[in-house]
N, C-alpha and C positions, 0 to 999 in steps of 0.2 A: 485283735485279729487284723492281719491287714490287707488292704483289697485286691482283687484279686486283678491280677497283669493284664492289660488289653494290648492289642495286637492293631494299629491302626489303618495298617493295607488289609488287613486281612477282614478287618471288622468294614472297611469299606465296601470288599468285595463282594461281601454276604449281603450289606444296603443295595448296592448295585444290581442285585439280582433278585432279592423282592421288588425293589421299583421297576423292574425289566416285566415282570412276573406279573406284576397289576398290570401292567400296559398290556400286554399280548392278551390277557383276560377278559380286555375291555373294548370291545368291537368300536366305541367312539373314539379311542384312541388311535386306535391303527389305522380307523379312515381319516383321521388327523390328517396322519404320517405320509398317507400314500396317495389315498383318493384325492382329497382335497388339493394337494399340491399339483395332481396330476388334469386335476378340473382347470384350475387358478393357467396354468401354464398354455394350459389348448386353446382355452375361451380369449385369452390375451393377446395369443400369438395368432388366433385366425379371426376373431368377431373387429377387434381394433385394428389388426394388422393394418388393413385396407384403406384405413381413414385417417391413423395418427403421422403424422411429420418429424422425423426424427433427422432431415438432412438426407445426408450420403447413407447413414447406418441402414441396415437390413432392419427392420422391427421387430422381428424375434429376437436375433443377437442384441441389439439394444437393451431389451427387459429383462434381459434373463437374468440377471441381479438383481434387479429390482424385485425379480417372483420372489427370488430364494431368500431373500431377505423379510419380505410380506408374509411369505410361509411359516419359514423358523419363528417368526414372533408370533407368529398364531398357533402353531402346533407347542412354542414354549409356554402357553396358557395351561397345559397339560401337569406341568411340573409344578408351578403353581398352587394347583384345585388339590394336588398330591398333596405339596407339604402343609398346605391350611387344614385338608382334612387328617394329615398325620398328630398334627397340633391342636386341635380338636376335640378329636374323637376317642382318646386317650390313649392310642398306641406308645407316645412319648413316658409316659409315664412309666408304661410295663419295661421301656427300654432301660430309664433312668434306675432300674431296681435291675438291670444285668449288669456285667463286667463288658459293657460295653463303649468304645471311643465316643466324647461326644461329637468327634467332627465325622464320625462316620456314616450318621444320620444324613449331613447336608450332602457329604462329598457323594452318596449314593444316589441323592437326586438330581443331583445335579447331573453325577454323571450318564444317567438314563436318559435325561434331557437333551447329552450329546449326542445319545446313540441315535435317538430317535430322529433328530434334527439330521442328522448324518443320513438318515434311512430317507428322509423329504429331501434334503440337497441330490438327495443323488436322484430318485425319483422325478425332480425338475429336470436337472441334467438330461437323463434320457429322455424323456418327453419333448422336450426344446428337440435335440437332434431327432426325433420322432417325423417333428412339422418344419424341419428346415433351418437348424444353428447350424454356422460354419464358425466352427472358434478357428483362429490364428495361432493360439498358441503352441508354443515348442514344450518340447521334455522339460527343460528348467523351471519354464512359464506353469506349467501346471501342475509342477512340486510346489510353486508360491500361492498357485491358488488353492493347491490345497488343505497347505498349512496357514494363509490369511481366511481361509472358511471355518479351520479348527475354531479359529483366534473367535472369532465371530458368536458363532455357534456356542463355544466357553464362556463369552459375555452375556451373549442372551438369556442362557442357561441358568448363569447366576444372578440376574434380573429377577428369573423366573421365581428363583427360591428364596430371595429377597423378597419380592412382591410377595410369595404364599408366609412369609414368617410375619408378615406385618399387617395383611387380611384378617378378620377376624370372624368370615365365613368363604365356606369356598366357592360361594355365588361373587363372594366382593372381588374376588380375584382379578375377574373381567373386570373390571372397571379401572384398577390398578395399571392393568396391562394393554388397558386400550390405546395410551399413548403409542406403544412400542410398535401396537398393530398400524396406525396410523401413519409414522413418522415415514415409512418408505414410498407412499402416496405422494409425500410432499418434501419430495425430494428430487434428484436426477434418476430416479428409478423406471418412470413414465413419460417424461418429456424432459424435454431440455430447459434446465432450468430460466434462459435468457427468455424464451418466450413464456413465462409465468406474469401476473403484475408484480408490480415491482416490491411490495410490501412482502408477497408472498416470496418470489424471487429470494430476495433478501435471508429469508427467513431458510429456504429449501437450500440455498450455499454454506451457511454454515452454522447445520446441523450435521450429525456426524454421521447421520446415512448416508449423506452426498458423497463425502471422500471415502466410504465405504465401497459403496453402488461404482464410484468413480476407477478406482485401482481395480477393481475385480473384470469389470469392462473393455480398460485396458488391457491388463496379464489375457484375458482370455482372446480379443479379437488383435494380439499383438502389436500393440500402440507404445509409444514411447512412455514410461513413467513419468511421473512428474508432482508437481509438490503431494499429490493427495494422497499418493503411498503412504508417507510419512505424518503426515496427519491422521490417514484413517489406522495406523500403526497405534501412534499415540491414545486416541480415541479406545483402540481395544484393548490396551492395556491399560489404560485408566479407567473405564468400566469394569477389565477382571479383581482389580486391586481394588476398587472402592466396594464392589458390590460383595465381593469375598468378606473383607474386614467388616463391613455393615452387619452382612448376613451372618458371620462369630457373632460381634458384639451380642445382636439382638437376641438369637439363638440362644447365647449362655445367660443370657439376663431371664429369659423369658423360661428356662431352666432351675432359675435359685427359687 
């Protein structure tokens, strides 16, 4: 007898819309997405505003990538807690007995995790102009930041479902993912890295939130480019490629 044809977009799309389908289900979820990032942005932009030193920069404009960056990695804990307890609880199993793709399991979490992150990016976004962002950006400038937030967003994403394949409860999760939450703290996402000490300094230059946090701050307050485009470029496509390939491997091993 031989097995029956799977359909790999289309077996995606049906993933994509159960994990869409939990989330909106799930009232911590959605104040992930929305509250939280919409809390994170106000309390930043007016409690610190008054106190931090960022130079000539306005203080809102400043951080505003640093939030969105803070957020996605906290709200991508969601994707995570999903795929550990997909892997789990034994929904995997009733799948492995359909005619169903096995990449259509990850590509459906993952891709919920863009949705979602897309639903907090933008959520920051208008809260910033809420309390006072003036971006610089032009039409061009804000096709690059949109499609360098995709790029983003798809990494962290894949992180996320990376970390839940590798978890072995969906409490571990968090802990997995607490670097990710951490790493925009200690970066140029909050202050300028030159006034850090110097140990730390060091450490906040090059990590790859810096030339992340750094080109989106540019494109958006219209500053000239310069190397960290291209590093923070590299950066996201070697986390979509590593974490992708990781996340197969393990996935089908943890499938035989």
């Amino acid at each position: 007898m031989s097995k029956p044809k799977t359909n790999v977009l289309y077996d995606s799309w049906v993933m994509f819309k159960r994990c869409l389908l939990i989330a909106m289900r799930n009232p911590e979820a959605l104040a992930m997405a929305t509250i939280t990032p919409f809390a994170l942005m106000f309390l930043f932009g007016t409690v610190f505003g008054s106190i931090a030193n960022v130079g000539d920069f306005n203080y809102i404009d400043f951080i505003v990538p640093g939030i969105i960056l803070q957020s996605v990695a906290q709200a991508a804990q969601y994707s995570a807690i999903n795929v550990t307890t997909d892997m789990t609880k034994g929904i995997i199993d009733r799948f492995r007995s359909m005619p169903i793709s096995k990449s259509a399991v990850l590509t459906g979490h993952t891709g919920a995790g863009v949705a979602r992150n897309t639903i907090t990016t933008t959520v920051i976004i208008g809260t910033a102009f809420i309390i006072g962002f003036r971006p610089q950006a032009g039409f061009m400038d804000w096709l690059m930041i949109v499609g360098f937030l995709l790029l983003i967003i798809i990494a962290m994403s894949l992180i996320a479902v990376l970390c839940g394949l590798i978890s072995k409860t969906p409490e571990g999760t968090s802990g997995l993912m607490f670097p990710l939450f951490i790493l925009p703290f200690v970066s140029s996402g909050f202050a300028p890295t030159e006034t850090m000490p110097r140990g730390l300094s060091w450490f906040a230059e090059n990590q790859p939130m810096t030339p992340i946090i750094d080109t989106i701050r540019n494109l958006m307050l219209g500053l000239p480019a310069d190397n960290s485009l291209w590093i923070a470029l590299a950066w996201c496509v070697g986390i979509i490629v590593a974490a992708f390939v990781a996340a197969a491997q393990i996935y089908r091993r943890k499938l035989q």
